[in-house]
C-alpha positions in Angstrom: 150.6 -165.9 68.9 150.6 -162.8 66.6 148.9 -159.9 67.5 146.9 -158.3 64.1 144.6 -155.3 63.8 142.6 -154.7 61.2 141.9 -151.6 59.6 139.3 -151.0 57.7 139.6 -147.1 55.1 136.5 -146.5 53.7 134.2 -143.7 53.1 130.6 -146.0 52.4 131.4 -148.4 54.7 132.6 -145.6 58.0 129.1 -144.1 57.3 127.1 -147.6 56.8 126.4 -147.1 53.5 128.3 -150.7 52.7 129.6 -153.9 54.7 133.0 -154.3 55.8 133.6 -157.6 53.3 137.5 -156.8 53.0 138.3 -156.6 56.7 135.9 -160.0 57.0 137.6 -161.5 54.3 141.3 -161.0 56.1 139.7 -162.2 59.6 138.1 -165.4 57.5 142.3 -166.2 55.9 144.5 -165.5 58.6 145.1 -169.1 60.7 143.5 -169.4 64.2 146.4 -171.0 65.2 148.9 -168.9 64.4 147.0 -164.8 64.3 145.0 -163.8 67.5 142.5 -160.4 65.6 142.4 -158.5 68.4 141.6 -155.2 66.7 138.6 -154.5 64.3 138.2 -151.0 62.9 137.1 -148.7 60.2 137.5 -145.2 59.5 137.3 -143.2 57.1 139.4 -142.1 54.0 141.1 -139.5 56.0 144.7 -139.4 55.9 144.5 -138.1 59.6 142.3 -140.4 60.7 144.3 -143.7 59.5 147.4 -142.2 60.9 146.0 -142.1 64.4 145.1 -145.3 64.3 148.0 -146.7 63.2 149.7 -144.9 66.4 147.7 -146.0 68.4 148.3 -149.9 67.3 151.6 -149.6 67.3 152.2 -147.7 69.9 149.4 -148.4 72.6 147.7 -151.0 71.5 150.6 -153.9 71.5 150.1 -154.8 68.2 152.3 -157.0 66.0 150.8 -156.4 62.4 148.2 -154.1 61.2 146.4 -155.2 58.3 144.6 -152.0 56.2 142.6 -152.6 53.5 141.5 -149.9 51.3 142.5 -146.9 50.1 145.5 -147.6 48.1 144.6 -147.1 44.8 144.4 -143.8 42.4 141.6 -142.4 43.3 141.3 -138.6 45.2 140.2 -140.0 48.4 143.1 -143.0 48.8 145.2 -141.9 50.7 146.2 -145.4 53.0 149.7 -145.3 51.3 150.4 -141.3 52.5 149.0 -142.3 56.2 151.3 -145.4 56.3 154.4 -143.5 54.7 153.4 -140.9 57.5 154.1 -143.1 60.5 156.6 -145.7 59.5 160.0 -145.1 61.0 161.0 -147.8 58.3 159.8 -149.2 55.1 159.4 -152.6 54.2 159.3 -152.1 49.8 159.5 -156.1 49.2 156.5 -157.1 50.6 154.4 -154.8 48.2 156.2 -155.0 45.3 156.1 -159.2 45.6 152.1 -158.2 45.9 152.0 -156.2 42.1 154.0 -158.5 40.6 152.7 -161.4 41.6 148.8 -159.3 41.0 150.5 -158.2 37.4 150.0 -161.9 36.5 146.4 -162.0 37.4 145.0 -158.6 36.5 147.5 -155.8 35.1 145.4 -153.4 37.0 147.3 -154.8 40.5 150.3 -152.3 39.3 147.8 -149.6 39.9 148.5 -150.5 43.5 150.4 -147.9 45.8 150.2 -150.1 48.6 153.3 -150.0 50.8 154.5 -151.6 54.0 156.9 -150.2 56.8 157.3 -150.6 60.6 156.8 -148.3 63.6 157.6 -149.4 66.9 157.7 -153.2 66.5 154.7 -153.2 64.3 154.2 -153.8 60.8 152.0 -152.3 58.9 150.9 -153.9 55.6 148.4 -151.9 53.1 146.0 -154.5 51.1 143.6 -153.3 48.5 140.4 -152.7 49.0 138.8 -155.4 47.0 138.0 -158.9 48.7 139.1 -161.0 45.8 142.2 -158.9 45.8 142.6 -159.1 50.1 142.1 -162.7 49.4 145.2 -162.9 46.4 147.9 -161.0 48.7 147.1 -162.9 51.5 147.8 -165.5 50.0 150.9 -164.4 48.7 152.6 -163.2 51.9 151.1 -164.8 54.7 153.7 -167.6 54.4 156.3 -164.2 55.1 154.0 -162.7 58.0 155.3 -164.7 60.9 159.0 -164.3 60.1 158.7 -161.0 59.7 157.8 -160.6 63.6 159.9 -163.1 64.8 162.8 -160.8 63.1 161.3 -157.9 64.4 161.3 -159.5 67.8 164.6 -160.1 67.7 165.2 -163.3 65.7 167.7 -164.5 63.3 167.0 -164.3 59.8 
């Protein structure tokens, strides 16, 4: 079973102003059978605050992959990407890049994207957007990739 938390960055819905659709809409995808959430969070679109909490799921928490969404685009306050980068003893640039090229083909905004995806510890981190249609489209692009990706970083062939 693989281990995922979910992270939540956002500053209406860490102060109630909105719902938490995006981190409901990863939860909804992932397969039962294969992803055990055992992490729910949000915080806010502070760059100390995500990096804490990506510590503490990869290095306390026994996590295999963290799943953010949020924060990854152009505006002042995004500032996922920078957090990630922050933590990551190693960077994973395939997994996003599949994710705005593949996006390219539906909206030309998904280029916009500074998502990014590294590893600390034996976690992966993977930065989605913020958007539940757009959680929804990368999903579906890598989740096919998700449980290789641990069994490698477990220890597994390729």
């Amino acid at each position: 079973m693989i281990k995922v938390a979910i992270l939540t960055v956002s500053d209406s819905c860490a102060h109630g102003k909105r719902e938490d659709v995006s981190g409901q809409t990863i939860r909804e995808i992932l397969p039962k059978e294969k992803f055990e959430i055992n992490e729910m969070k949000i915080t806010s679109d502070d760059q100390k605050s995500i990096a804490d909490e990506l510590r503490h799921y990869s290095d306390k928490a026994d996590i295999d992959i963290v799943l953010t969404t949020g924060g990854t685009g152009l505006g002042p306050r995004d500032v996922t990407p920078e957090a990630t980068a922050s933590v990551c003893e190693r960077t994973v640039p395939g997994l996003c890049e599949i994710l705005r090229t593949e996006g390219f083909k539906r909206s030309p905004y998904a280029i916009l994207s500074r998502s990014m995806a590294g590893i600390r510890n034996s976690t992966l981190i993977v930065n989605l957007p913020g958007s539940p249609r757009a959680v929804r489209e990368c999903l579906e692009i890598i989740l096919v990739i998700l449980p290789h990706a641990v069994e490698m970083m477990r220890g597994g062939g390729h």
